[in-house]
Structure formats: structure tokens, C-alpha cells
C-alpha positions as CSV (number, residue, x, y, z in Angstrom):
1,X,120.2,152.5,87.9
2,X,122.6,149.6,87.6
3,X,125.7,149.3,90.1
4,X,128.1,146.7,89.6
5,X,128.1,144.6,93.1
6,X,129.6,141.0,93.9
7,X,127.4,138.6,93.4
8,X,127.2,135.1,96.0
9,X,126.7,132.5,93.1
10,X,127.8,129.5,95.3
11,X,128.4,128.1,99.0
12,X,130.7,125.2,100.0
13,X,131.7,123.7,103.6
14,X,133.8,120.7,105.1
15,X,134.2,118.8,108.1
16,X,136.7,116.5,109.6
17,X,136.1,112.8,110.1
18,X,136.0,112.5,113.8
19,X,133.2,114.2,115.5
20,X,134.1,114.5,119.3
21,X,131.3,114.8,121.7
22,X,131.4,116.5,125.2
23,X,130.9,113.2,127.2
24,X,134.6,112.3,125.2
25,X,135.7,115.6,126.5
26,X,135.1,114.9,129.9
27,X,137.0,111.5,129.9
28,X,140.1,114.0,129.3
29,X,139.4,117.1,131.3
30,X,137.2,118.2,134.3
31,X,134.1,119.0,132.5
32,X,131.0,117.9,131.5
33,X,128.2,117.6,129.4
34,X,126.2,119.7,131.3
35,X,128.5,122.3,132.3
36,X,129.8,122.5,128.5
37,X,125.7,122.9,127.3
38,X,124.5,125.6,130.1
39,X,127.5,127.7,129.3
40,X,128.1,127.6,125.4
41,X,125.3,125.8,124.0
42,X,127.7,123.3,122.4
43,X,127.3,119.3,122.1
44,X,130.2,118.2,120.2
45,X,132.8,119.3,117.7
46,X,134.9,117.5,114.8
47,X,138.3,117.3,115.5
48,X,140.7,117.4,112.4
49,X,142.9,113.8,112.1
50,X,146.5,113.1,111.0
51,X,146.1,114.5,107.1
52,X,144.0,116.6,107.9
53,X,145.2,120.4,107.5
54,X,143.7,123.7,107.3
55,X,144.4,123.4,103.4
56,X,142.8,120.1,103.0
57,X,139.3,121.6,104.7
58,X,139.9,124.4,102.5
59,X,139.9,122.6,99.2
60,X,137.0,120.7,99.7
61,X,135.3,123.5,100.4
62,X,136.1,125.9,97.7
63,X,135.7,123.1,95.6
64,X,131.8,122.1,96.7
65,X,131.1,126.5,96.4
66,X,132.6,125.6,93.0
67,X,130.3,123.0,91.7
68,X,127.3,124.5,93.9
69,X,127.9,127.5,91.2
70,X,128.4,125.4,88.2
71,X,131.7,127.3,87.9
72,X,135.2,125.9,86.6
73,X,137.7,126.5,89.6
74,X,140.3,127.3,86.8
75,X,138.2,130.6,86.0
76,X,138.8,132.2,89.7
77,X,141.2,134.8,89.8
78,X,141.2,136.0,93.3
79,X,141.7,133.4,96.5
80,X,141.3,135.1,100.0
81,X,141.9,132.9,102.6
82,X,141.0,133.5,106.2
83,X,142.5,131.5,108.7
84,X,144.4,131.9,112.2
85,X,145.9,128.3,111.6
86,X,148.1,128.2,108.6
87,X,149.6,125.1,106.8
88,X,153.0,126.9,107.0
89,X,153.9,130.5,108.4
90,X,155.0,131.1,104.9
91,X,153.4,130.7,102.1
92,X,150.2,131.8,102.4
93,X,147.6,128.7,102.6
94,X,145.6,130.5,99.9
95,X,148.3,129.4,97.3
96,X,148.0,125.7,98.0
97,X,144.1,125.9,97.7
98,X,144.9,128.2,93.9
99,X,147.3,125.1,92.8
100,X,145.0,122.2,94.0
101,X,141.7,124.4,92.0
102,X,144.0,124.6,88.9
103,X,143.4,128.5,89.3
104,X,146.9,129.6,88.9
105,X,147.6,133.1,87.5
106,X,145.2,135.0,90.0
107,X,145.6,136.4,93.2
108,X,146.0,134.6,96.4
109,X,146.5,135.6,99.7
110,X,145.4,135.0,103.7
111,X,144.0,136.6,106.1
112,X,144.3,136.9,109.9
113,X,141.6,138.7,111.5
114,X,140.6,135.4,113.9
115,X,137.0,134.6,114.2
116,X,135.8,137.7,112.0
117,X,138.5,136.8,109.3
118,X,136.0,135.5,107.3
119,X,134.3,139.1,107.4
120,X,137.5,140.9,107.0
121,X,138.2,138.8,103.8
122,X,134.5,139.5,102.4
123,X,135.2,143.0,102.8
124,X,138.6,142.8,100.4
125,X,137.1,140.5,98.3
126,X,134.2,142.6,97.8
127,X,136.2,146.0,96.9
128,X,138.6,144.2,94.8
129,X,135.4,143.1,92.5
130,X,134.0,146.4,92.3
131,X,136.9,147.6,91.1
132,X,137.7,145.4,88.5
133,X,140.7,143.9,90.0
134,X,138.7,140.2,89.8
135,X,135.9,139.1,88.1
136,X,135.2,135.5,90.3
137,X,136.3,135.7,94.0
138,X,136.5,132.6,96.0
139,X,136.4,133.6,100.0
140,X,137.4,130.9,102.5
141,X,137.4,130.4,106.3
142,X,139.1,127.1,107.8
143,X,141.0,126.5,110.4
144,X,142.1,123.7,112.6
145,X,142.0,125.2,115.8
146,X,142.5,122.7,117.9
147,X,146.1,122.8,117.2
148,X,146.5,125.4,119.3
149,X,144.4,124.8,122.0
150,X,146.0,124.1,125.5
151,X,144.0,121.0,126.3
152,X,144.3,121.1,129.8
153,X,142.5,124.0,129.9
154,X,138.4,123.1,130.1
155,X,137.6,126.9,129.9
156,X,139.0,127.1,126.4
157,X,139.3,123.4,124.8
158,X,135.7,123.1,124.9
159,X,134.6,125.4,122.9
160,X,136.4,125.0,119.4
161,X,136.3,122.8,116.7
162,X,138.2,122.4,113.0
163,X,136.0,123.2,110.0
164,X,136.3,125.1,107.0
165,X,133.2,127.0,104.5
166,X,133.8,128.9,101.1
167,X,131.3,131.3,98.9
168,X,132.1,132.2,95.0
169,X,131.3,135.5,94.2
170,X,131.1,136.9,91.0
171,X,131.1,140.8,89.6
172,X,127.9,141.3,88.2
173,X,125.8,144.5,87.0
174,X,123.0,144.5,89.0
175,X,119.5,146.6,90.1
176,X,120.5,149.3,92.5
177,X,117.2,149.1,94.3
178,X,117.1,145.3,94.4
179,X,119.5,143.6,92.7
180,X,121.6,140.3,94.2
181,X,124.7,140.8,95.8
182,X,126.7,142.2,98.7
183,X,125.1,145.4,99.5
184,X,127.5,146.9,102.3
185,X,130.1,146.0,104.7
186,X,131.4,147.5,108.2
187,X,134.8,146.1,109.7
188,X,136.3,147.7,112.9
189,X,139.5,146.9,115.3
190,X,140.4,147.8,118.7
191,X,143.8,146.4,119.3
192,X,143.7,148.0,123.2
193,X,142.0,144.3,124.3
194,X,144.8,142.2,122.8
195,X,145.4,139.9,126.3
196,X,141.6,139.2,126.5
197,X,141.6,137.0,123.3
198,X,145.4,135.7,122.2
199,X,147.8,133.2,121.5
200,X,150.8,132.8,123.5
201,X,153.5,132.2,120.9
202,X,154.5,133.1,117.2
203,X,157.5,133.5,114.9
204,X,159.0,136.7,116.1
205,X,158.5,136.4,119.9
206,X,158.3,132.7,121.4
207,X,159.6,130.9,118.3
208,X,156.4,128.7,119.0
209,X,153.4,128.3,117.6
210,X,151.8,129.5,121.2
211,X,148.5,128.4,122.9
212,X,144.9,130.0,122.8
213,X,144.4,132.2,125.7
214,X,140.9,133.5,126.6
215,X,139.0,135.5,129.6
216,X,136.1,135.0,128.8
217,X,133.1,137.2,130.7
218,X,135.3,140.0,129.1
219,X,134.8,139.2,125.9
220,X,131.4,138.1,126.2
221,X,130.7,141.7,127.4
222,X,132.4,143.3,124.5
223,X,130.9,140.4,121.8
224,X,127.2,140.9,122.7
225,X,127.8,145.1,122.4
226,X,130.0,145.6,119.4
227,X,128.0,143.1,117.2
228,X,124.6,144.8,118.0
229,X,126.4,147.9,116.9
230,X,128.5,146.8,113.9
231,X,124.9,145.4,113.0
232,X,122.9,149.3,113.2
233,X,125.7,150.5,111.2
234,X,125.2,148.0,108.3
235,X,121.7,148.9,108.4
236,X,121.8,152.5,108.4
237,X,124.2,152.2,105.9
238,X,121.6,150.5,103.6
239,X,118.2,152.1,105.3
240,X,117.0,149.1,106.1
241,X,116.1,148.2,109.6
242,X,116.2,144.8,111.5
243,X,112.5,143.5,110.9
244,X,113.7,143.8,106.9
245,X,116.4,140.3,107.1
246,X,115.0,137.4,106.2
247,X,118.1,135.8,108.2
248,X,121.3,136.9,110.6
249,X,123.9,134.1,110.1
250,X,126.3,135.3,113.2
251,X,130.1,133.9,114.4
252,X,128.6,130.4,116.2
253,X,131.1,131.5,119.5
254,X,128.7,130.4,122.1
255,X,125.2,130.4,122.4
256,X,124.8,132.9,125.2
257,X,126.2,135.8,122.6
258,X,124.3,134.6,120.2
259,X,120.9,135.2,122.2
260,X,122.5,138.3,123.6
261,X,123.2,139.7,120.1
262,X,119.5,138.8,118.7
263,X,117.9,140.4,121.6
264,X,119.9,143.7,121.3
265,X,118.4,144.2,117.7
266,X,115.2,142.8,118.8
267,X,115.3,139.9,116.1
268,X,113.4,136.9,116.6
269,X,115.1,133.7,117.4
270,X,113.9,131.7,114.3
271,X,115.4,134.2,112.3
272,X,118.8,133.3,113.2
273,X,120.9,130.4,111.9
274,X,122.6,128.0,114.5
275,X,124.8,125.7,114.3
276,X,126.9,126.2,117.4
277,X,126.0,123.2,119.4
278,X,126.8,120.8,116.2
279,X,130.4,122.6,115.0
280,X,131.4,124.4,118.0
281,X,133.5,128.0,117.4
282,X,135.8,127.3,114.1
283,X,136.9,130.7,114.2
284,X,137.0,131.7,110.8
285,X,135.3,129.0,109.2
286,X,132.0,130.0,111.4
287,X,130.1,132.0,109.6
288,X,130.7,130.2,106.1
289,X,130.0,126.8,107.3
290,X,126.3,128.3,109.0
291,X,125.8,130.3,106.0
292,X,126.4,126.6,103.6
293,X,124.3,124.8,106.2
294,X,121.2,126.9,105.5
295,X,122.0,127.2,101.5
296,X,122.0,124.2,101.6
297,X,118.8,122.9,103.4
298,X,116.4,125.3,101.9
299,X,116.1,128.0,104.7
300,X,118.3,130.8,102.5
301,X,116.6,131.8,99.1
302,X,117.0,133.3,96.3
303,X,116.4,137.5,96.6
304,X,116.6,136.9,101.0
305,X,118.2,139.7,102.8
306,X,120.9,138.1,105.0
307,X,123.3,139.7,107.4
308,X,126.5,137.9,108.3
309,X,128.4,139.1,111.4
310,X,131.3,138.0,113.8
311,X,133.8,139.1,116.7
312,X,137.2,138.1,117.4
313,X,140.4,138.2,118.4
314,X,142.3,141.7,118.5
315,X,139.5,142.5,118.9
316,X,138.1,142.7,115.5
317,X,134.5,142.1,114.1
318,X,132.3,143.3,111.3
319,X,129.3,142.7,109.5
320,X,128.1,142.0,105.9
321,X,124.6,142.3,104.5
322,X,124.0,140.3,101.0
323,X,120.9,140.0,98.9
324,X,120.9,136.2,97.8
């Protein structure tokens, strides 16, 4: 039986110039290397530079999942972006990556769902293909995060980093059984845990663009639980089981989750792509950027079963399996 699914035809990521290690870091705040490694697994960061923007990342990436796919950027007619750091509270970011691709005519639009924004924007993207609504998705995460982290704060401003990744997908009839393509998506919310994970400001209340705000052995707690379930439920959802994925590519939020997660579902370690103690947590650009990273060098194939997941802000998370 054919079903018509979204295919991933194409995988793009970008980096800022300035890669800032932790031994920099601890010239500005009480830290160190050390301390930074044995708690979050993370070695150094890029930081984005003056011209540097969350739409900047953003295009570079699109337009590398672009050219990975052989595609003409004019020809995509659906742009989601997801992002917590927006050029411009209005319009949405998404527009100024459709005008610099030449893809006018479309739909474009952002979305805010933190660190599992990426997820979320899968998740629409994906429906609105099925539907018919678009033919050629592109689905972006980038952010530049460190604009709103309180840098005297060595719990938080260690741990995040500026970054952006992109995927093209495409509507395509495929093989019910074992055809390529997103195969099923779970996304969840729990909005009772807002002060755990949060920025301090915004439009309607401070007037500010606000500073991150974390406690972070809470959200570990929740992180390692709710991504081990979001995970079953993807799986049942697909009867497949865990020893099935060729590869997890999970949010890169700190090591210790990561380990946590893998161990839950009893997967082994070399099944799951890393890239945490290179790019640090860029929050919506996480998953994308892993996911280009292992395109790219070989370790994702062609026909793998891969499972993208991530946890958030709000809190929010989800998960994502794709045959490649």
C-alpha cells in the first residue's frame, strides 16, 4: 500500500565564527574547565559576532539543506522556523530567510517551543505535507542564545551556544511498510513547570527582552523521564522497539541527560549522536545541527531508522522517528 509521507531529501547546518572555549569562560566567570566538563559534558561553544543574527545562521543553513538536496530554494513553499531568539519580535524570522531563498509566495512562519522547537515545527511541517498544503518543506532551528544569557551567571552561561541546522522535506508517495520518510511524531506540553526553565522579560510584561533562567536538577529530573517516554510512545506508535534504530539524534542539553535518556531505553552508547561538548545547548538548532553532522560524515544512511527527540522550556518536548 502506498501512503504519502514527507520525505528528508536534504540536511544543512551553520556556525558562528568565534568558537569560545571553557578555559575563555573562566577568565570571565567563576568556572572552569573541569567543573564545566564533569557537569555538562561541554568543551566549548561558538558565540555569534556583530552581523551575526539568528537569520543570518538561518540562511546558510537552509541554503546548504538546499543544495545537499539538489533543490532550487525558489521551489519551497512552506518555511517553519523555530527559534526562541528572533531577529525582531515582529515579523517572523521565517520571512527574512523566504526573501533571502527567493521562495516568496509560500508560507512562512516561527516557532517557539524552546529547545524542542525544532520537534514542534517537524510535527507542523509534517501534517501540512500530508495534507497537501505544501509540497517542499524547509524546517529550521537557529538561535543566538547567548543574547539572552545573564553572563554573570556560571550555572547558566556555560552551557549554551549560537548555531542554526535546516532539513528539506519533500511529499512523496512512498512504501507503507518501508518506504523513506517521517514515520510518526509525539509532541507534549506541561505548562505547570513554567519558572523551572524561563526568560525573565518579553513584550507584554517587562518591555525587555529578559534573561534565561534555569534550576537545573529540576529539569534534569523531568528531561531524563519525559524523553524516555515521549520515546516508547513513538515506538509503539510505529511497532517498532528500541534495538530497531540505527541512530537516536537527541536535544545536545548536557551530557548527563543524554546518558540518562539512552540508558532508560536501554540503547547502546554508540548508537547515539553527540555533539554536545563541540556546540554546547543551541536550543532549537540542537537536534538539526547533530542530525547534519552525522549526514554529513557518513554515520546516517540511506533506509536508517533514526529517532530525533528533545525537551525544553514550558516544558515541552517530543519526538520524531524518520526512515532516511
Amino acid at each position: 500500500m502506498m501512503v504519502r509521507r514527507s520525505a528528508l531529501i536534504g540536511t544543512g547546518s551553520a556556525l558562528p565564527a568565534r568558537l569560545v572555549t571553557n578555559a575563555e569562560l573562566a577568565d570571565q566567570v567563576d568556572t572552569s574547565d573541569e567543573w564545566i566538563v564533569e557537569r555538562t559534558g561541554i568543551r566549548q561553544r561558538y558565540i555569534a559576532g556583530e552581523g551575526e543574527t539568528t537569520s543570518s545562521l538561518a540562511i546558510l543553513a537552509a541554503g546548504r539543506a538546499a543544495e545537499a538536496a539538489g533543490v532550487d530554494p525558489a521551489s519551497i513553499d512552506l518555511i517553519i522556523l523555530a527559534t526562541a531568539t528572533p531577529d525582531q519580535t515582529f515579523p517572523a524570522t521565517a520571512t527574512i530567510v523566504q526573501e533571502a531563498l527567493g521562495a516568496m509566495g509560500g508560507i512562512a512562519f516561527d516557532v517557539a517551543a524552546v529547545c524542542s522547537g525544532f520537534l514542534y515545527a517537524m510535527g507542523v511541517a509534517d501534517s501540512m505535507l500530508r495534507t497537501g498544503m505544501a509540497k517542499r518543506a524547509l524546517v529550521i532551528g537557529a538561535e543566538t542564545f547567548s543574547r539572552i544569557l545573564d553572563w554573570e551567571d556560571r550555572a547558566t552561561c556555560v552551557l549554551f551556544g549560537d548555531g542554526a541546522g535546516a532539513v528539506l522535506l519533500e511529499a512523496r508517495e512512498s512504501d507503507e511498510a518501508d518506504g523513506a520518510g517521517v514515520l510518526a511524531t509525539r509532541l507534549h506540553a506541561d505548562g505547570t513547570h513554567n519558572q523551572l526553565l524561563f526568560v525573565d522579560g518579553g513584550p507584554s510584561t517587562t518591555g525587555t527582552v529578559g534573561k534565561l533562567r534555569m534550576k537545573g536538577k529540576e529539569v534534569f529530573k523531568h528531561a531524563v523521564t519525559n524523553l524516555a517516554d515521549v520515546l516508547r510512545e513513538v515506538l509503539a506508535d510505529t511497532g517498532l522497539s528500541a534495538d530497531d534504530l540505527d541512530w537516536v539524534v537527541p536535544h545536545q542539553a548536557n551530557r548527563r541527560i543524554l546518558d540518562g535518556t539512552a540508558k532508560k531505553l536501554g540503547l547502546p552508547a554508540e548508537k547515539v549522536v553527540i555533539t554536545v561538548d563541540r556546540h554546547a545547548n543551541t536550543s532549537a538548532a540542537s537536534v538539526p545541527l547533530a542530525l547534519d553532522e552525522a549526514v554529513r560524515d557518513g554515520r546516517i544512511q540511506p533506509g536508517h531508522l533514526v529517532m530525533l527527540e528533545a525537551m525544553g522550556g514550558g516544558f515541552t518536548w517530543g519526538a520524531c522517528l524518520i526512515r532516511m
